[in-house]
C-alpha positions as CSV (number, residue, x, y, z in Angstrom):
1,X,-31.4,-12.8,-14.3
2,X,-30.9,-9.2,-13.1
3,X,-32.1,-10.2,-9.5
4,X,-29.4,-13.0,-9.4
5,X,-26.1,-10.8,-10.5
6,X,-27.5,-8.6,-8.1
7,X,-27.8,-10.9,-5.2
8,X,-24.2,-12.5,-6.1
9,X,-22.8,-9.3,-6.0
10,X,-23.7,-8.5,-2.3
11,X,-22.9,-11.6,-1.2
12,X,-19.0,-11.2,0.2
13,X,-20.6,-8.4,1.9
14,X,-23.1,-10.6,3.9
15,X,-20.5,-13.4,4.6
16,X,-18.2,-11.0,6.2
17,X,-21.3,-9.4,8.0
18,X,-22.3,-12.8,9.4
19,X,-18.2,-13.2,10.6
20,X,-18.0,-9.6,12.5
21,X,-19.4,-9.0,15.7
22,X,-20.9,-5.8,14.7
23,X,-21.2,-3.7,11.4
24,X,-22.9,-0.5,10.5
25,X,-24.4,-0.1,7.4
26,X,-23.4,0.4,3.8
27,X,-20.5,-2.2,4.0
28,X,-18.9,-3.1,0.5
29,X,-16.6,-6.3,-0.2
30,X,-14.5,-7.0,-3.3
31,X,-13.8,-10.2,-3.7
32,X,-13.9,-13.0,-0.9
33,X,-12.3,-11.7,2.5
34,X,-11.0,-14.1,5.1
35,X,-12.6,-13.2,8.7
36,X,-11.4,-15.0,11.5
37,X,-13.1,-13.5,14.2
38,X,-12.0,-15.0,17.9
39,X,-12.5,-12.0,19.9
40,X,-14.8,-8.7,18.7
41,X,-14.4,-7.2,15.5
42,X,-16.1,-4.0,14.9
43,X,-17.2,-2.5,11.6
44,X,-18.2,0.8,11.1
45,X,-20.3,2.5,8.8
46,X,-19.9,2.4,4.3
47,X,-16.4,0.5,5.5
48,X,-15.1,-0.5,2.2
49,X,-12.7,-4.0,1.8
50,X,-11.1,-5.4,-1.3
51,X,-9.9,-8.7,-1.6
52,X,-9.6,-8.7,-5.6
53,X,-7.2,-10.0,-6.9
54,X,-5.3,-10.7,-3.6
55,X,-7.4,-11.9,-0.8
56,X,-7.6,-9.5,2.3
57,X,-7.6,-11.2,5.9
58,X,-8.9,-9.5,9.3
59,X,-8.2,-11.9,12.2
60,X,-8.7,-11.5,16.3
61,X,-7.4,-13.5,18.8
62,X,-9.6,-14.7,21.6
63,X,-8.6,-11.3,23.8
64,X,-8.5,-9.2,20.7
65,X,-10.7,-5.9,19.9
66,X,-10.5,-5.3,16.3
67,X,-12.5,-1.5,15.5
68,X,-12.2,-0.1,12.4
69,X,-14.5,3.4,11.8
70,X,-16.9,5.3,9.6
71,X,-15.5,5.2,5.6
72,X,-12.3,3.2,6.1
73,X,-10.9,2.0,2.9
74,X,-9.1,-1.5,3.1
75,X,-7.2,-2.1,-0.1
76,X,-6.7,-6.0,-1.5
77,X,-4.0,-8.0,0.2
78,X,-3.9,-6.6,2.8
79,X,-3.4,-8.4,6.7
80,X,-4.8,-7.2,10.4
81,X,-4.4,-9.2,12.9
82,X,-5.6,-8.6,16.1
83,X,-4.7,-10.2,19.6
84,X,-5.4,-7.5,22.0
85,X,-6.3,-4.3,20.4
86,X,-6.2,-2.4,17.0
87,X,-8.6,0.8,16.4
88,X,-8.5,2.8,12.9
89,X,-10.3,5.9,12.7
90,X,-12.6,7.1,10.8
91,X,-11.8,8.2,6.8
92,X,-8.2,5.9,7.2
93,X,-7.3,4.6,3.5
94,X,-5.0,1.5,3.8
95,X,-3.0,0.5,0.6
96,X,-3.1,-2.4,-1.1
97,X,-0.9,-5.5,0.8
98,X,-1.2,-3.1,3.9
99,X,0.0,-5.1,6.9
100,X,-1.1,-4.2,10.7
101,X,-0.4,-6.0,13.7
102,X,-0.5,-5.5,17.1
103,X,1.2,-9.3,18.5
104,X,5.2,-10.4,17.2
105,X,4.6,-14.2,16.2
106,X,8.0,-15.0,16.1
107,X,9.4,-15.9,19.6
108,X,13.2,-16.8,19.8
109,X,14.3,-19.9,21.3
110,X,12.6,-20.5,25.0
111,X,11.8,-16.9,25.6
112,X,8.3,-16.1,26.7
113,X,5.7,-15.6,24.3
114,X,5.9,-11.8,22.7
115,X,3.5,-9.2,25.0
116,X,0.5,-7.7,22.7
117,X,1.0,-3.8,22.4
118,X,-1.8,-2.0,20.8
119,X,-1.8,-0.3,17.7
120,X,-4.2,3.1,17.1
121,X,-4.3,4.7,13.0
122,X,-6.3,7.9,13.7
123,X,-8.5,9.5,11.9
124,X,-7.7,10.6,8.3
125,X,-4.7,8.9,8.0
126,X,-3.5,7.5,4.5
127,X,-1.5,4.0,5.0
128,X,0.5,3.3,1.1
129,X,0.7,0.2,0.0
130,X,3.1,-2.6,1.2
131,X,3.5,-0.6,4.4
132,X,4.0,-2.5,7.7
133,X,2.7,-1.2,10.9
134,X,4.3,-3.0,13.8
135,X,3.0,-3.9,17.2
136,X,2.6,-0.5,19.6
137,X,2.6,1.6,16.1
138,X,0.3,4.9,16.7
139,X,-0.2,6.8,13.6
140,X,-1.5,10.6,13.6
141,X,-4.6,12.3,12.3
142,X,-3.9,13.0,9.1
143,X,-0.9,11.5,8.3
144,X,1.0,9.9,5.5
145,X,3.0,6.7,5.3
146,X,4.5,6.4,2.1
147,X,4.9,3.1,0.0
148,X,6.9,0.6,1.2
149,X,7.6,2.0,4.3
150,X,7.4,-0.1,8.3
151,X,5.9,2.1,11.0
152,X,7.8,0.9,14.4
153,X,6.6,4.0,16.8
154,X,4.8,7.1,16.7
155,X,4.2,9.2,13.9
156,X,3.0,12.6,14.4
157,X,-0.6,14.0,13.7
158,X,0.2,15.5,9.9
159,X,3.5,13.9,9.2
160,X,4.5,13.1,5.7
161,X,6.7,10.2,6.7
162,X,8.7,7.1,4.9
163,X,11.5,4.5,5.3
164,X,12.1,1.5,7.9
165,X,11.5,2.8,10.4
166,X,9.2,5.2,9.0
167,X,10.6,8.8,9.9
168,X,9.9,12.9,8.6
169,X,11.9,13.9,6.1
170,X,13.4,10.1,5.2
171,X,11.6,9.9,1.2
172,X,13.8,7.4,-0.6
173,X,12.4,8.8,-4.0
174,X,15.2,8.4,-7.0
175,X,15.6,12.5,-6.5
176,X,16.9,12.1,-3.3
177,X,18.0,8.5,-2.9
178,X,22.2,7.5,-2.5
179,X,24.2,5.9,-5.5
180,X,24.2,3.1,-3.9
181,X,20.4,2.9,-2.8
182,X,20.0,3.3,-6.6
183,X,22.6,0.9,-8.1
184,X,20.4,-2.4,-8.5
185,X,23.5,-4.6,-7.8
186,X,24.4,-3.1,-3.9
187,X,20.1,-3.2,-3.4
188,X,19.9,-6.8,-4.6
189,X,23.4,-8.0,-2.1
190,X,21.4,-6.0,0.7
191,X,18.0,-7.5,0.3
192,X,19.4,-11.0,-0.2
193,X,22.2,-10.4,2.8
194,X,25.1,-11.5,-0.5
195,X,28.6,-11.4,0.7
196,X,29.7,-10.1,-2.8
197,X,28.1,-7.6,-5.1
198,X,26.1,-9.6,-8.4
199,X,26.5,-9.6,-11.6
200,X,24.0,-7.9,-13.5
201,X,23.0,-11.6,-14.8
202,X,22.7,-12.8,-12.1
203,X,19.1,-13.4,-11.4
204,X,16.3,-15.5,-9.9
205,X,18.1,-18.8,-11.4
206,X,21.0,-18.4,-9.3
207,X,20.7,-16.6,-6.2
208,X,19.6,-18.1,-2.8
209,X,16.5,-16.5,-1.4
210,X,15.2,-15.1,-4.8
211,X,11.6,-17.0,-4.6
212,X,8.6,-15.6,-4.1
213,X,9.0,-14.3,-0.7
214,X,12.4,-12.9,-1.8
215,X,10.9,-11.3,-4.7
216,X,8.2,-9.4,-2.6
217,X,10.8,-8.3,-0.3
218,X,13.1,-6.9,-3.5
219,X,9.7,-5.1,-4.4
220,X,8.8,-3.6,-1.4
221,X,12.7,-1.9,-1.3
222,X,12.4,-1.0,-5.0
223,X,9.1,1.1,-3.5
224,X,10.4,2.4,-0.9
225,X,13.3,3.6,-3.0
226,X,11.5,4.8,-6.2
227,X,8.3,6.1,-3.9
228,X,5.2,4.7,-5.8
229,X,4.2,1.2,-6.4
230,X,5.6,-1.1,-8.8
231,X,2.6,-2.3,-10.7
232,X,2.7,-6.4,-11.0
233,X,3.5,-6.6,-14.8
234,X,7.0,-5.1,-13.8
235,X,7.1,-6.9,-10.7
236,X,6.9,-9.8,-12.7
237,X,9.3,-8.9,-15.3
238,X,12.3,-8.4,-12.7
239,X,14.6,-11.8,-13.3
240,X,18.0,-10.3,-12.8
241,X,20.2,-7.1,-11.5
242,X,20.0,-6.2,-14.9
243,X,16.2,-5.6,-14.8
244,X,16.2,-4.3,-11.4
245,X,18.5,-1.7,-12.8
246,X,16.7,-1.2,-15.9
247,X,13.4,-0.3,-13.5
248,X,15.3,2.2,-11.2
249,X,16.7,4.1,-14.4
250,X,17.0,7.8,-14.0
251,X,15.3,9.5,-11.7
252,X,12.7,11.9,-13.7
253,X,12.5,10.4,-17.5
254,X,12.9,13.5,-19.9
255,X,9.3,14.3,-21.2
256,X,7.5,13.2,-17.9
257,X,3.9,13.7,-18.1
258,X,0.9,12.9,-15.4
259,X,-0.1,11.0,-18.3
260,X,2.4,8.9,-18.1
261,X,2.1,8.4,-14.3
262,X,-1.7,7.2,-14.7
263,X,-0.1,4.9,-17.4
264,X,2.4,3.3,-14.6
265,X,-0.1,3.7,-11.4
266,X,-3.0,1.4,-13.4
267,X,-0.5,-0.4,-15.6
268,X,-2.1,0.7,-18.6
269,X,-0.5,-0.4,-21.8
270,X,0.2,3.4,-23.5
271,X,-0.2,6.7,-22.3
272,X,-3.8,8.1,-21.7
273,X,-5.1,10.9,-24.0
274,X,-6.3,14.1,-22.4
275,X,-9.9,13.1,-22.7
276,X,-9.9,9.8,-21.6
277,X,-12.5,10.1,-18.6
278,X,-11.3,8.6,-14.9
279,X,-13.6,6.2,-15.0
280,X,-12.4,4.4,-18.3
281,X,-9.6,3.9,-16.2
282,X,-9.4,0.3,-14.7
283,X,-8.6,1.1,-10.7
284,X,-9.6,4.5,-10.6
285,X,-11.3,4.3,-7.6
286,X,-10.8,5.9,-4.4
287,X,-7.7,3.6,-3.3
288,X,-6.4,4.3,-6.8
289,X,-6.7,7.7,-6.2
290,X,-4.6,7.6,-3.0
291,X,-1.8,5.4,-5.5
292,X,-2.2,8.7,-8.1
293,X,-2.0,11.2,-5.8
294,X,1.7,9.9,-3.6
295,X,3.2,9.1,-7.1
296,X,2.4,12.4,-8.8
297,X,3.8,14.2,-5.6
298,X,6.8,12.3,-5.9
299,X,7.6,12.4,-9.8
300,X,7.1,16.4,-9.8
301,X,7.6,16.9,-6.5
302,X,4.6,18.8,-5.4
303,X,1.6,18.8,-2.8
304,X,-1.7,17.6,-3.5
305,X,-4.9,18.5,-2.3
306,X,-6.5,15.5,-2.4
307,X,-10.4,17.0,-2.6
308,X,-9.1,18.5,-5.9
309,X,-8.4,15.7,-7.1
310,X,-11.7,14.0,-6.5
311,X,-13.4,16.9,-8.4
312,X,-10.9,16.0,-11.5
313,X,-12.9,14.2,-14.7
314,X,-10.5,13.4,-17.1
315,X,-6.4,12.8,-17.6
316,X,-6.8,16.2,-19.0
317,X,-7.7,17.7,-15.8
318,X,-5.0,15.8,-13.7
319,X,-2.6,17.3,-16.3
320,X,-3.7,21.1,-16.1
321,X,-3.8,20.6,-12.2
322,X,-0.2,19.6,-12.5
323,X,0.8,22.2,-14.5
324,X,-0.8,24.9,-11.9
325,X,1.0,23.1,-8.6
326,X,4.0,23.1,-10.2
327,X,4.6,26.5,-11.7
């Protein structure tokens, strides 16, 4: 019995082996990825892809060169598509629902077919979740897109960027954000293109373009605005302007702990104790990790080192870390 969990367990692994045209070793899957694999489509070695719960797809075109190096971190949901060429460096962490494309789909009219331009994510970079990286994107060594945020150029080796387009100095959190970025009324008219401002009941029942599309783009605004991720039981508790407004609130609660921001990051249903250990944590992995780290900078505001916090152990720790950055 112990042989056949094991053997079920590597299996998405040596499906999407079988798909690629190459792959070093050590590759880990989670959960069943879609490979459509027309052109070449190199893996590199202890590559690591989640598809649970939301499926991950990596797709070339007939022309297309897909590589992606040593310890690159794919989280679930996420999209590359590949018609000419895409290359991620080594030690790049993508964010779950991470998008990157190199080809625009979408021709208007009887113009000619849209031109390939490639796309390059060097080395170290760290892609947040629900970001967009457009066709002739190059992202910097080192880099950080923030949550939410659509990469249309180059970004600089080191650059802490955010926003569409995705630009230094451009953070949307709730500290810095405009009244009217954080009124949930003008965000829902500008996400939905509403010639009048709506009601706070007003609501999934009753405005056009609030489906499930619509809803994703509300959520992937609300990020960008608020800086971190929503986690999916909000997501799925935003109806109406009222509840948008209800989940933009103030900008720092009083009494904000890190704590509490492992509570929101994992969607855990009450604040952690000091002592509960990372790894009773559902999600605290290395992608979570990435999630903890850009929403604790953003809720106190502070810079963090993320090799300190893989030596942390507990909530404890992340809390006494906090306390050290911030004084």
């Amino acid at each position: 019995m112990a042989r056949l969990r094991l053997r079920n367990r590597s299996e998405p692994a040596e499906i999407v082996r079988s798909q690629v045209t190459s792959c070093g070793r050590g590759l880990r899957v989670r959960g069943r990825t879609v490979v459509r694999n027309e052109g070449v489509l190199v893996l590199g070695e202890d590559v690591v892809v989640s598809s649970a719960p939301s499926t991950t797809h990596l797709v070339t075109g007939g022309r297309g060169v897909l590589r992606i190096g040593d310890r690159v971190e794919i989280g679930h949901g996420g999209a590359i598509a590949c018609h000419e060429s895409i290359v991620i460096g080594d030690d790049v962490v993508l964010g779950a629902f991470v998008a990157v494309m190199d080809y625009d789909f979408h021709a208007a009219g009887h113009a000619a077919a849209p031109v390939p331009r490639p796309v390059t994510i060097e080395p170290g970079a760290r892609i947040g979740h629900r970001v967009v990286v457009l066709p002739g994107a190059r992202i910097g060594a080192g880099a950080i897109v923030r949550a939410g945020s659509v990469v249309a150029g180059i970004i600089p080796a080191g650059a802490d960027v955010s926003g569409n387009p995705a630009m230094v100095g451009t953070a949307s959190t709730p500290a810095t954000a405009t009244k009217e970025a954080c009124d949930a009324a003008a965000v829902v008219q500008r996400v939905f293109h509403l010639s009048v401002t709506p009601d706070r009941a007003d609501g999934r029942h009753n405005i056009a373009g609030w489906d499930s599309l619509g809803a994703l783009e509300l959520l992937v605004e609300l990020e960008a605005i608020l800086g971190t991720m929503i986690s999916e039981q909000d997501a799925a508790r935003l109806q109406s302007v009222a509840d948008v407004q209800q989940l933009l609130g103030p900008a720092r609660p009083a009494g904000a702990s890190a704590a509490a921001v492992v509570a929101r990051v994992f969607g855990l249903g009450g604040v952690p104790g000091p002592d509960i250990r990372k790894e009773d944590v559902p999600g605290w992995d290395s992608l979570g990790t990435l999630e903890l780290v850009l929403a604790i900078e953003s809720e106190f505001d502070i810079s963090v080192d993320e090799r300190h916090m893989a030596e942390l152990l507990s909530v404890g720790d992340l809390e006494r870390l906090v306390a050290a950055l911030s004084t």
